[in-house]
Structures are given as C-alpha cells and as structure tokens.
RODO-807587 format. One record per residue (C-alpha): residue in one letter; x negated, y negated, z. Coordinates in steps of 0.25 Angstrom, whole numbers, padded with zeros to 4 digits, always signed. Each point is the difference from the previous one (the first is absolute). Example, Ala and Ser with C-alpha at 12.3 -4.5 7.8 and 13.67 -1.06 7.14 Angstrom:
// RODO-807587
A-0049+0018+0031/S-0006-0014-0002/
//
This chain:
// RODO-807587
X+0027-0200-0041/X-0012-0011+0003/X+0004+0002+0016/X-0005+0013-0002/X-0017+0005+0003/X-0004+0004-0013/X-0005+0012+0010/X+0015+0005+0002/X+0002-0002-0015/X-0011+0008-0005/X+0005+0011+0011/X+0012+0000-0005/X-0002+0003-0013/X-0008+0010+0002/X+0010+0007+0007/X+0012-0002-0009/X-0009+0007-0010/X-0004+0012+0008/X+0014+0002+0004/X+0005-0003-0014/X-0008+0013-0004/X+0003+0007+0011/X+0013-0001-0003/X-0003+0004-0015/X-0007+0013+0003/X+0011+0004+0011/X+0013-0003-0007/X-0005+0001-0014/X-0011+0008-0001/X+0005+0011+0012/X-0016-0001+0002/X-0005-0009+0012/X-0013-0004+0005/X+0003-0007+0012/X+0006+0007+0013/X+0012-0004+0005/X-0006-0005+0012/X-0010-0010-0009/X+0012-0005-0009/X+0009-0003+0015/X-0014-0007+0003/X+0000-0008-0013/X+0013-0004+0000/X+0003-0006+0015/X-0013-0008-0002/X+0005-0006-0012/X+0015-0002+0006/X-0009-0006+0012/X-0007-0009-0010/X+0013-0004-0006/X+0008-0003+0013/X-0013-0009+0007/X-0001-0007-0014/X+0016+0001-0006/X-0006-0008-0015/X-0008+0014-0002/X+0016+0006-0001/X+0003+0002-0014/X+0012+0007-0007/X-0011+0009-0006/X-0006+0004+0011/X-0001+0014+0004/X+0007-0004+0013/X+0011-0004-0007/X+0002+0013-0008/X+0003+0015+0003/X-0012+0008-0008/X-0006+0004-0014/X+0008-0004-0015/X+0007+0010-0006/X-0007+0010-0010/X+0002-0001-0014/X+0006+0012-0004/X+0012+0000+0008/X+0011-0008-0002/X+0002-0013+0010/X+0013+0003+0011/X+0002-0013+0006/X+0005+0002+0017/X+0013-0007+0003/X-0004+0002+0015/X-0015-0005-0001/X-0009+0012+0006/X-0008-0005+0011/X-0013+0003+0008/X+0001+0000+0015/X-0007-0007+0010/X-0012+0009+0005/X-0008+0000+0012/X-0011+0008+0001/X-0003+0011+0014/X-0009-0010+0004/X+0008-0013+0000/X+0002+0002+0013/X+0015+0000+0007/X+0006-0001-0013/X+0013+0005+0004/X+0001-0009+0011/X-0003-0012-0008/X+0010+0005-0011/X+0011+0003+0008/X-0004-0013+0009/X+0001-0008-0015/X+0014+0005-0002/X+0006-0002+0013/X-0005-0015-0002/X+0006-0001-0015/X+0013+0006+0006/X+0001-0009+0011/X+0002+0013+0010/X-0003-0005+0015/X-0006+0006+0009/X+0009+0006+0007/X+0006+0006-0015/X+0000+0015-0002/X-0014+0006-0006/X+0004-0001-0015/X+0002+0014-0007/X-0010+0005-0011/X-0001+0012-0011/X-0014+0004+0002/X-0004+0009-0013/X-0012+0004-0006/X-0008-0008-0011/X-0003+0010-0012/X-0011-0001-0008/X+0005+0003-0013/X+0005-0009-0012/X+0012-0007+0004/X+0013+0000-0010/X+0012-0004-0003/X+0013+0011-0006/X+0012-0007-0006/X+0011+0008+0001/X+0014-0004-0008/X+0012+0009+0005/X-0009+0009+0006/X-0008+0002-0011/X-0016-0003-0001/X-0001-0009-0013/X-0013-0007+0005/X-0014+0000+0007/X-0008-0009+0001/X-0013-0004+0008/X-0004-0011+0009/X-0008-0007-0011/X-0002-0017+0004/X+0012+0002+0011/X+0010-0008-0013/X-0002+0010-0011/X-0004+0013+0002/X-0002+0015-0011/X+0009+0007-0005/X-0004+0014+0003/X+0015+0008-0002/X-0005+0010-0008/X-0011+0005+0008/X+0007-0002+0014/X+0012+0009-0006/X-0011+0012+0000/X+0000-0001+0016/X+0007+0009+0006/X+0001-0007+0015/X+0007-0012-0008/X+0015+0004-0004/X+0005-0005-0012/X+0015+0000+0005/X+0003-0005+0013/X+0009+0009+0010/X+0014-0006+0006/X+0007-0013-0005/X-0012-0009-0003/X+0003-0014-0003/X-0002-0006-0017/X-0013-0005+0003/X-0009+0005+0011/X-0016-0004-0003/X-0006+0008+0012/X-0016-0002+0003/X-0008+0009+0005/X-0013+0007-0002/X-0008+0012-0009/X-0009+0006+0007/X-0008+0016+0000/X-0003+0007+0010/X-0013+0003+0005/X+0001+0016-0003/X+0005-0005-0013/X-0010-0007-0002/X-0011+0011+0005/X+0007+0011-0009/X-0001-0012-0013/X-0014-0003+0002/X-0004+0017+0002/X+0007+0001-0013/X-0007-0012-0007/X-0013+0009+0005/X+0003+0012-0006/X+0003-0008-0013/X-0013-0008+0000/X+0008-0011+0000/X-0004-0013+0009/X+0005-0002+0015/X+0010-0008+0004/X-0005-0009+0010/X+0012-0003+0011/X+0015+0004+0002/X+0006-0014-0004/X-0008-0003-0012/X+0003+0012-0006/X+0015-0002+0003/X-0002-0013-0008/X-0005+0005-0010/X+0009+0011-0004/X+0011-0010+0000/X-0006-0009-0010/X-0002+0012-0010/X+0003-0003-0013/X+0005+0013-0002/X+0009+0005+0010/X-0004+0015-0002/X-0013-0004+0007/X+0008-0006+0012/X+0010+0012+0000/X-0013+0009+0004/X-0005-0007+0012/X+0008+0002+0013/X+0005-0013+0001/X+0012-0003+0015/X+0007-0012+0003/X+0006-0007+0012/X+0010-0010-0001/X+0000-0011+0012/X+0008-0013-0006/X+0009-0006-0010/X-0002-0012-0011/X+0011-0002-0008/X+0014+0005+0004/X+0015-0003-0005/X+0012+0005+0005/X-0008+0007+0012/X+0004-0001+0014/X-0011-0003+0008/X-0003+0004+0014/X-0002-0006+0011/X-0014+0004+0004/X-0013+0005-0008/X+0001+0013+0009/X+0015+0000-0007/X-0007-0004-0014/X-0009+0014+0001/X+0012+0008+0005/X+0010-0003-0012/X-0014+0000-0011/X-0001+0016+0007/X+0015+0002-0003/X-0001-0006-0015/X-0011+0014-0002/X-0012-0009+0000/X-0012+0005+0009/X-0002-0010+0012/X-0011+0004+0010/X+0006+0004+0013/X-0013-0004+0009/X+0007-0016+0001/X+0003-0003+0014/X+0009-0012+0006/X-0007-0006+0012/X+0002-0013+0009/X-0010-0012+0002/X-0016+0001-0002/X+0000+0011+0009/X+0008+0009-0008/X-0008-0006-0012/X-0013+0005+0008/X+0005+0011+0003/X+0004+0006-0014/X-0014-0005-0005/X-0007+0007+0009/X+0008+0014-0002/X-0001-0002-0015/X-0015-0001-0001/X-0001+0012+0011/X+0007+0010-0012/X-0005-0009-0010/X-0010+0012-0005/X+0010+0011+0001/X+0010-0006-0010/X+0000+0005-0013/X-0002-0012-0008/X-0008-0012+0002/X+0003-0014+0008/X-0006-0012+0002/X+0008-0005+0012/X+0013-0004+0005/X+0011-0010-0004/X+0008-0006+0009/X+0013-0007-0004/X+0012-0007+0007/X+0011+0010+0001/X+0011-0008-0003/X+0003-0004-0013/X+0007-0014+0002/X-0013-0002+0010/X-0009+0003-0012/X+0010-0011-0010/X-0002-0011+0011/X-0014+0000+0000/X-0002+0003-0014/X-0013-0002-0010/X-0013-0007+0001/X-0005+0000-0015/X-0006+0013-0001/X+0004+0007+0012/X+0014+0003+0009/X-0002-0007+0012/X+0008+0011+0009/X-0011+0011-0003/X-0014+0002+0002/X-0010+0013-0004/X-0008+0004+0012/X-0010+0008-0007/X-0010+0010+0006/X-0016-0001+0001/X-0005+0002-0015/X-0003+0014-0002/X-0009-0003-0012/X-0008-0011-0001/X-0014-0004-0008/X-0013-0003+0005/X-0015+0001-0005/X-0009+0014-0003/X-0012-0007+0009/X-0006+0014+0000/X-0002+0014+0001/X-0006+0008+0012/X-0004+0015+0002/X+0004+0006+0013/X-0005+0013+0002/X+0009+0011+0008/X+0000+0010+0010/X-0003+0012-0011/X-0008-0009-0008/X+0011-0005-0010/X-0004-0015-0007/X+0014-0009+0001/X+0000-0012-0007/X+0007-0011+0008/X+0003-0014-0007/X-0005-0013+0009/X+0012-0010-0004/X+0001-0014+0004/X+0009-0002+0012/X+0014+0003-0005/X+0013+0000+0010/X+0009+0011-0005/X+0012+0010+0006/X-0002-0007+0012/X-0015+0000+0002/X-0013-0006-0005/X-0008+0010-0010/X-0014+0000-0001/X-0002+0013-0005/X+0005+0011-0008/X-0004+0014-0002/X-0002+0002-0015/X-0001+0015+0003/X-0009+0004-0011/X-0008-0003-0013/X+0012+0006-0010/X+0009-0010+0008/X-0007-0013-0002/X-0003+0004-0017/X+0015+0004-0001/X+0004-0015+0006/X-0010-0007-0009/X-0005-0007+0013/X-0011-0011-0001/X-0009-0004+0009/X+0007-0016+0003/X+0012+0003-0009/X+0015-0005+0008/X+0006+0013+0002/X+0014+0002+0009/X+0000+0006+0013/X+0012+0008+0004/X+0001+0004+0015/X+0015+0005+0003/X+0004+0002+0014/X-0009+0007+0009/X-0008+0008-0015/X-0015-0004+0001/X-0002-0012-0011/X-0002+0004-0014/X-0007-0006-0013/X+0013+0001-0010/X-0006-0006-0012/X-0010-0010-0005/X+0005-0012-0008/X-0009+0000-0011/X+0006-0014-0007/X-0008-0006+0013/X-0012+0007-0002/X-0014-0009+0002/X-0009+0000-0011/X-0010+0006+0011/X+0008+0011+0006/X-0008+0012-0002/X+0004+0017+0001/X-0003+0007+0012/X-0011+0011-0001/X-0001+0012+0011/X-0013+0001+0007/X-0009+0014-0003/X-0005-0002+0013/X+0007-0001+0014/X-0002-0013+0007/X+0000+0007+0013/X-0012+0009-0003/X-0005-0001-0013/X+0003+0014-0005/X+0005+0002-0012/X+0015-0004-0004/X+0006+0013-0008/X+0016+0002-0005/X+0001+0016-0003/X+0010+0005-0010/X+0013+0000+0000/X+0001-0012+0012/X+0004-0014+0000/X-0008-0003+0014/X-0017-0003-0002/X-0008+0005+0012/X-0012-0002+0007/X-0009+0013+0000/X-0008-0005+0014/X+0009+0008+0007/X-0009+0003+0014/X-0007-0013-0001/X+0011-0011-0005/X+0003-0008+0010/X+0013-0003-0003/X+0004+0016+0000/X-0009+0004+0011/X+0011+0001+0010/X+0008+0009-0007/X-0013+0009-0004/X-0006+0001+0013/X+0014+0007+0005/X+0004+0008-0012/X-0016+0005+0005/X+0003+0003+0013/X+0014+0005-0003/X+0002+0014+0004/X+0000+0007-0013/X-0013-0008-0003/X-0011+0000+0010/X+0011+0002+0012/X-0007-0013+0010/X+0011+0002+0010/X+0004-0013+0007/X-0007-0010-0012/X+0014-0006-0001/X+0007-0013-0006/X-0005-0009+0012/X-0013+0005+0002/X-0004-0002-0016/X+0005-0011+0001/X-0008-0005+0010/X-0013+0006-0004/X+0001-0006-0015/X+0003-0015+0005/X-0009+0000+0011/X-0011+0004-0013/X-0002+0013+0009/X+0001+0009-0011/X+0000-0002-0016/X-0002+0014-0006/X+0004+0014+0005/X-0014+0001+0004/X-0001-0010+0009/X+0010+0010+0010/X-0011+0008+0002/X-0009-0013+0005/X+0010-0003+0011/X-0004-0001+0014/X+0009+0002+0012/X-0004-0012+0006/X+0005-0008-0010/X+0013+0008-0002/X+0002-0003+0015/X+0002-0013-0003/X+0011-0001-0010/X+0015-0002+0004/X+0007+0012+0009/X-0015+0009-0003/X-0004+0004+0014/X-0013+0008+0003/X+0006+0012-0002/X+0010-0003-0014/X-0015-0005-0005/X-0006+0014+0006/X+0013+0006-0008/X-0003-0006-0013/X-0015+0002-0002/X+0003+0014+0003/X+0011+0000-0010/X-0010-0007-0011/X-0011+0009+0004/X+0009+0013-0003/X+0004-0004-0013/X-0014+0000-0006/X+0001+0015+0000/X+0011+0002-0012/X+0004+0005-0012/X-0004-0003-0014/X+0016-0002-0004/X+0002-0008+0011/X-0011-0009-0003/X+0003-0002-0015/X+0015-0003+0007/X-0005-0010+0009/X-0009-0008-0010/X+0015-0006-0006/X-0002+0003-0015/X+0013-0006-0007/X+0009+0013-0003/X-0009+0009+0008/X+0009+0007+0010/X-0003+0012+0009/X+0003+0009-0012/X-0008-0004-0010/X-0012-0003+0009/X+0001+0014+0006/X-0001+0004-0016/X-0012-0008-0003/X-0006+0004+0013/X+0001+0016-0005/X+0000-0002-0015/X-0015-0010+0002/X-0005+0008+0013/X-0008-0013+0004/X+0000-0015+0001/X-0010-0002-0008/X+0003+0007-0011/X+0015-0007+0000/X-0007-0014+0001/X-0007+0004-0013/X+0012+0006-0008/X+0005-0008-0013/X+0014-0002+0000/X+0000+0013-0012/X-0006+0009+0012/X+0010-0005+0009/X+0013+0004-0009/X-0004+0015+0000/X+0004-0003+0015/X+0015+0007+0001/X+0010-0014+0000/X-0011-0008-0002/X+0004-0009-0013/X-0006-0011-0006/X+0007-0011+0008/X-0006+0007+0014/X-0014+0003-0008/X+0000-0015-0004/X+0001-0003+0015/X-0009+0009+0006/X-0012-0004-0009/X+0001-0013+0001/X+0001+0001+0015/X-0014+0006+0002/X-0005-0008-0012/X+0001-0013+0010/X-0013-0001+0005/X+0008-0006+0014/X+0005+0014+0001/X-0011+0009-0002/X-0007-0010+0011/X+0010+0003+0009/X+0000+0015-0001/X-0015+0000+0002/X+0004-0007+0011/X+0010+0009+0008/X-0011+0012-0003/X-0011-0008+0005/X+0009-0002+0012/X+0002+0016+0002/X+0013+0002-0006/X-0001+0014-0006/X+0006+0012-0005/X-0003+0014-0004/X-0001+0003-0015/X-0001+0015+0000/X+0013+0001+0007/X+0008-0009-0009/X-0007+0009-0013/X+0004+0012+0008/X+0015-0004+0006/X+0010+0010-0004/X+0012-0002-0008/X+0014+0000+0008/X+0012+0008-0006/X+0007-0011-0008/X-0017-0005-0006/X+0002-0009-0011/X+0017-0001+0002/X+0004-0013-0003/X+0011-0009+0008/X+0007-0011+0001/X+0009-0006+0010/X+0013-0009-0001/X+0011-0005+0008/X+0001+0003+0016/X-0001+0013+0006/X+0008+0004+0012/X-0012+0004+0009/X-0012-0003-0006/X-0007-0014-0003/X-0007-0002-0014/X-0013+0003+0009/X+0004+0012+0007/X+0006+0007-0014/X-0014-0003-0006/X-0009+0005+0011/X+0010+0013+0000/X-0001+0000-0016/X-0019-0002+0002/X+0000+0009+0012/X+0006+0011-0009/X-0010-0004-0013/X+0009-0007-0007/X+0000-0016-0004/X+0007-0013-0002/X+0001-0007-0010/X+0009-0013-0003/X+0006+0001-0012/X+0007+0011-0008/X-0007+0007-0013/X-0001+0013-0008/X-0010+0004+0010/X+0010-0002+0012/X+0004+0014+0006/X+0010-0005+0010/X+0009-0013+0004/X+0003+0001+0013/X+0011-0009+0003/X+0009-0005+0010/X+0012-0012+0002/X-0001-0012-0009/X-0012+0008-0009/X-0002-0010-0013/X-0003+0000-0014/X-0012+0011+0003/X+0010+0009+0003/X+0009-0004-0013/X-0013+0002-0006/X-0002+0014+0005/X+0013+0005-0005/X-0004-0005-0013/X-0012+0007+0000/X+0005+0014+0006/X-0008-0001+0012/X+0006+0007+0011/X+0005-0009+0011/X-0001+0004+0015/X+0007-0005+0013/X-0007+0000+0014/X+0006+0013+0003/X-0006+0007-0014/X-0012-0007+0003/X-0003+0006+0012/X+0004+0015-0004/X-0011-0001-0012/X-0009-0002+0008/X+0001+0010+0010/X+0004+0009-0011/X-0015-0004-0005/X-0007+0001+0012/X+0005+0014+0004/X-0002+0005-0012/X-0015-0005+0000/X-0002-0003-0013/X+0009-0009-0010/X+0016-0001+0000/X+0006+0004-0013/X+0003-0012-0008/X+0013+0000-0008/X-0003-0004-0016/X+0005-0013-0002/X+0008-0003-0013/X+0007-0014-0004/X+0013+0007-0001/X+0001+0008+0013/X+0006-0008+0011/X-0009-0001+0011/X-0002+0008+0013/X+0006-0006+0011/X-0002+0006+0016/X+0012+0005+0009/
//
C-alpha cells in the first residue's frame, strides 16, 4: 500500500463509501439518490483506480461484491449459483459492441477468418432482479439478489403475483432455480399513482422502485395490491435438467415450463448484428410498455459461455449495453420568466449543463407557478432531469436530502418583465398573465394581428409577414402606430412594392371607420370574444362608459360572470391600456355610438350556442358568423343558460354535458333550418322547454 499516492488512496475511499451507500439505498432501502448513470460513473473509476494500483483491491471492496446486505426482516437465502452483475458500458462508450465481440473472439482464440460468433441479444429490464426455486415443479423459494452470495427470502409475497406461477407446466426437473425479473408496467404504474392521489396518499416516484418495494413488504397483502409482472431470462441452480445447447434454446424450454420470457430477444452475428439490435431496440424503446435501461448481449452458445467463464463479479461472455440515461441530476441555477404570444408568464428553469436522452439540457419549461410549489423546487437544489426520446426535458423531482442551506423559494413577479404591467392570475386558472396586452412587447405580435383580423378592425393584407417585419424593424409597437405609417417606408420592406404599400395604407385608413363591437374585439381582452363584446357594446352604449364600469356593472351584462368582469376591469384599469386607446382615437379610429344604442335585435337576440365537434360543411367560423348574422351568440362552454349544442363528429364532453343538462342538441342540418325558420318568420323561433329528463332534440 506505501507504492500507492496518498491521492489515489484518499480517492478511493471516498468512492468505496459513496458506493457502499448507494448500494444501501438501492437494494436495501428501494430508495435511491443517485442515478444509474452517477453510480456506473462511480464505480468504473473506482475499478480504474483498482486496476492502475492493484494494492487498492481488497475483498471488501464494492468491486469485489454484487450490491446492498440483506434487510433484517427477512430470512437469509444463500445462492448455490452466486447471482452476478454484468459488465456495463454505457451509449457513450463508444463502439462497445465492437470492442466486446472483439474481447471475445481474442479469449476464444477464433481467427480471423472464423465465422462471426453468434449472440442472444435481449433487453436489460429495469426492475428488481430475482431468483424462483422450484422443487418438482413447484415454487418453494424467492429470493432477491441481496450481496450476489445471500439474498431475501420474499416467498410469501412473491406467491401473491399472479405473472409468477407457483406450479411449473410440462415435466420440470427436481430442482429448477430460474432468474429473472419483477417489474410494473408503466400504465400500471400511472393507474397506482392516480390512485394514491385520489387517496391522498404520497406518489410513487418510478416504476422500478416501486416494484422493489412491494416485494420487500412485510405484509404480502400490501404486495398482492400492486400490479406487479415477471420475465424470466436464466437459470442458477438446476438438477436433473437437460440443458440446451444455446441461450435462445434456454428462453425457449423456460416459455414451455409456463414461465413468462419476453419475446423481443433476438439472435444476431458479430458487432454488426450486435449494432444493429441496439440500434432497433432504442428506436422502440418509448413505445414498450415497461421501462429499459439498455441491452444485453451474451454468447449464444452455452459451452461458449463455460469456456470463458467468470471474472469476480461479472460473466465474462455478457455485457449490458445500456442506453443514454433518461433521468439524470443536476443544479436548480435559476428561474426565468418568458412572457408568451397571448401574454402567459412560463417559468423556465436555467440548469447546469446536463447530458440526458441524448442531448445536453440547459433548460426546462416549468410550466407554471402551481408546478414549481407542487415539486417543492429550490432555487440551487440537485433536482433529476428526465428527457425520454424526442419529449421536451422535464423537472421530475427535487432532491431535498441535497438541498443547500441557501437555496431559496421562487416567487412570481406582479409585474411583467417585458413591460412593466401588472402581472394578474384570474379565477379558476393555473396560468398568470400579463395585462399590457397592446403594449407588451413580448405579445405585440400576436396583438397587432388579432387587431387587424377581419372580425376586429378587418386591415386587409396586415399578415404574418408583414407584422412581423414592422415590429422587428421597431416600425410599429402599438395598434396606433398603423395609422402613422407612411407608404414610403412600407415601400421598403420585403416583397412591399409601391403599390401593396398603396394597398395597405388604404386598408389602415378604412378601418378607422368601425364599429364599437369591433373595437372592444380588437382591443384583445382575455375572454372577450365577438359575442360578448357585441353585448358590452349594446348593454354600455359607449367606450367610456365601459372603461368606467366596476366588475358589479359588468355582471349585469348577459354571460358576463365574475371570471370575464375580473378580466375586463382589470384590462382598462392598466394605465398601458387606457394609453393606447387614447391613442388609436387620437389617431381617428371611430365609431358611431347612436347606431350601436340603436341596432336592432335579430330573430334568435339573446339565444345562446355553443359549438362542438366537426360539421360536414361549415367551419367553426362559418356556423358562428351564420348563428351572429341571425342574432344569436357563442359562447364556449355549456351552462343553464345554454339554449342549443350544435354538434357534429367527434363532439366532446360539451355535448355529454348538454345531455346532462337537457339542452337540446342540433346537427348542421337542424342548424340551419332554425335559422331560416327564424328569419322567415321575422321575429323569434319557438324554443322547445328544456327538461333534464327529456332526451334531446336532434336534427334530420
């Protein structure tokens, strides 16, 4: 030991004791703290250590050993066959199947010109491995991996698993010890966690865990209730048993002894095939029903397999290729605030470089407020980053045992760091919001076209392109700044000659002369649609006097509820707002508020709609512009005050709420018969009374 540097020394204590309790909280506790990608880390630096300085090997090392001790309350079952680990290399060892199947052709002596050699590529579970003794065909023990020598006995609650049978099929030999592992599925899983949250009860946190820790119940009732599946894949101990020739033989005669074996192993030839069924496997990875962790590859003949034998831990004639980690930990450096195309405020979290699922993650989308409290997610707490195929990267849990003594809780601004305007979360929704609307930079895009729309203020030819090139050339940051363009300086923009510029100023110059329901439309008020700011425009009569109504005033509006008069009084009680209507009417936009006191009422005035599904003919648009034309309104959900559901294919839980209801439903056809039965008549359609238990009217 004096050979070796103190350094190395030190190092290689510190490792033996991280991975000493590792191993503690995977196989004895079922609770882990460090991924499988930081544990392989751990442990190929210490076997490096050991192999550069051979005095730092030492029986007790946890290179030396399979994994945790056995828990106390089950009884020790020693492992005539010791159960091993296999060699892994992880997705970015790079050519490891080459440099596998080039190891074995060497340890065989196979010459170059030998045949490929032939291998039983399977998949590497992530579920807890375990061992079933059976005695004439009969299951009499289970036991668990424990230190690889002596593992739990955990009969009882392996006998409440229905995948696992208890009595083998065939003629089965006096002792058959078959190994395998106990997994649950991910739908499973889902279906036990949805249950633990109706319950109250606490989440589980993954698949394999969970698995683990229903077998090592001290009461096998708890294990029975958990969907717990089993695949078999070798055998330990066997007397009297014939064995086969191969591994793909082995799987065979284990299927024919009634035990589930997965049917997605594969013989293939040389690295290549070995490549090849890596490659397929980690393309249909996601759409399995259960999780993996990789691949493992092992010599197909079994004599193969005897010639090469054991290193101390580990077969030298297999080797677990496992995929990129989908999960992997890494620090909470911050939180951002993006601020979104209709003014939403998303939390996105700025991690510490972290290489997961095949790509390097900065940051993740956090989603919203409710999100970040329910994960208890610090400011510079470890937390594990899941990204799973091609799913954008998520926050899946903090790791509150690693948490700093500074890590602090994230507040949401009150104000939006694009504008300034006040930050407001309405009733009933998880998502904040910026209320700058027509000045927020960040939304001023999306404002400036739903103003120009052709329900709104109708600017024809004020398309994607063109706003887009106005607002990041600085040409235009409010609606009001349309009716300061020049032609001169349209001219010069992208695909804008003379006369498109001539087009548009004439388009911006018509729209000043409006409607006030168009202009309350076009201002963009959260839950405003055409509808309801028709109703506001006849129910207030002029701009100013809605600009002044308390959000009491505004619920004696007809579908105007607390949630919409929340959002309409807070809109105009932002100073930004208020600015930039001055504005548009200091730029000539007008309207003429006698005839909107003094419109008349069509014949289906103050009948309520709503639309769902996929009419033959008619877009959404269409069917509302024939339902306004007509006097009638839209509205987007179903309630007592719902007259018709006018539906069509794939309609959703509106019309399942209409039915519970009684409101009468409509198809396109009956749709369009009441309201030419309405407008011949000239006045309003007879409306049939609506009762919970009358079934509802349905068109021809």
């Amino acid at each position: 030991m004096a050979a070796v540097p103190a350094r190395a020394q030190r190092r290689a204590i510190d490792l033996r004791t991280r991975i000493v309790e590792a191993n503690e909280r995977y196989y004895g506790l079922d609770a882990p703290t460090l991924s499988d990608a930081e544990y392989d880390a751990l442990f190929r630096e210490l076997e490096a250590l050991e192999a550069e300085f051979p005095a730092l090997s030492t029986p007790d090392s946890p290179t030396q050993r399979v994994g945790g001790r056995r828990a106390a309350p089950f009884a020790p079952v020693a492992h005539v066959v010791p159960m091993m680990s296999i060699q892994t290399a992880g997705a970015t060892t790079a050519d490891a199947a080459a440099e596998f199947d080039a190891r074995l052709r060497r340890e065989l002596k196979l010459a170059v010109t030998a045949p490929p050699i032939a291998y039983c590529a399977e998949l590497k579970f992530d579920g807890l491995a375990m061992s079933l003794r059976y005695e004439r065909g009969v299951l009499v023990v289970a036991a668990t991996r424990g230190d690889g020598a002596t593992g739990e006995d955990v009969t009882a609650n392996v006998r409440t698993i229905a995948a696992i049978p208890t009595r083998l099929r065939g003629t089965p030999p006096p002792v058959l010890e078959v190994r395998g592992e106990i997994y649950m599925a991910r739908a499973d899983f889902a279906a036990l966690n949805e249950r633990q949250a109706a319950a109250g009860a606490r989440l589980f946190v993954n698949p394999r865990n969970t698995a683990a820790g229903a077998v090592r119940q001290l009461d096998p009732t708890v294990t029975a209730q958990r969907p717990l599946q089993f695949f078999a894949y070798a055998v330990g101990e066997a007397q009297g048993f014939a064995w086969p020739a191969t591994q793909g033989e082995l799987l065979a005669a284990l299927a024919d002894f009634g035990l589930p074996v997965n049917g997605d192993w594969r013989i293939v030839h040389g690295a290549a095939g070995l490549a090849q069924f890596y490659a397929g496997i980690a393309a249909r990875r996601h759409d399995l029903p259960f999780d993996i962790d990789g691949v493992v590859y092992k010599v197909d003949d079994l004599a193969a397999q005897r010639d090469l034998g054991y290193r101390t831990r580990e077969p030298r004639w297999a080797l677990a290729h496992k995929f990129p980690p989908e999960e992997m930990p890494t620090k909470l450096l911050a939180i951002d605030i993006q601020v979104g195309r209709t003014g939403a405020l998303t939390p996105v979290a700025r991690v510490e470089p972290v290489f997961v699922g095949g790509t390097t993650v900065t940051n993740v989308t956090l989603h919203n407020e409710d999100e970040i409290r329910r994960r208890d997610l610090h400011i510079g707490d470890t937390v594990i980053v899941r990204r799973a195929g091609d799913v954008i990267p998520q926050i899946v849990r903090a790791l509150p045992e690693r948490r700093p003594a500074d890590a602090r809780q994230f507040a949401l601004p009150t104000t939006c760091p694009e504008c300034g305007s006040a930050v407001v979360r309405l009733p009933g929704e998880v998502v904040a919001r910026c209320t700058g609307g027509l000045v927020c930079p960040a939304q001023r895009k999306q404002a400036l076209l739903h103003f120009a729309s052709r329900r709104a203020l109708d600017i024809e030819g004020l398309g994607d392109k063109l706003v887009d090139q106005l607002v990041d050339g600085d040409m235009v940051r409010t609606p009001a700044d349309l009716y300061r363009l020049e032609r001169g300086e349209l001219a010069t923009l992208e695909r804008m000659a003379d006369r498109s510029a001539d087009n548009v100023i004439a388009a911006i110059g018509k729209s000043k002369a409006t409607a006030l329901a168009r202009f309350i439309y076009a201002l963009g008020i959260r839950h405003v649609g055409e509808a309801t700011a028709r109703d506001l425009a006849q129910h207030f009569g002029t701009l100013d006097a809605l600009m002044r109504a308390t959000e009491d005033e505004l619920m004696e509006v007809v579908a105007v509820g607390p949630v919409l008069a929340t959002s309409i009084a807070r809109f105009f009680a932002e100073p930004h707002n208020r600015d930039s209507v001055a504005q548009l009417r200091a730029a000539g936009v007008h309207w003429d508020e006698h005839a909107t006191q003094a419109a008349a009422p069509g014949p289906l005035h103050e009948v309520t709609f709503v639309l769902t599904g996929t009419l033959p003919t008619l877009s959404r648009e269409a069917a509302t512009a024939l339902i306004e034309a007509a006097g009638g309104k839209v509205t987007g959900s179903v309630s007592k005050k719902t007259r018709y559901v006018v539906a069509g294919a794939e309609a959703g839980s509106k019309l399942a709420r209409a039915q519970a209801l009684g409101v009468p439903v409509l198809d396109e056809a009956a749709l369009r018969a009441l309201v030419a039965s309405s407008s011949e008549k000239g006045g309003k359609p007879a409306l049939p009374a609506r009762t919970a238990d009358r079934p509802p009217m349905q068109g021809s």
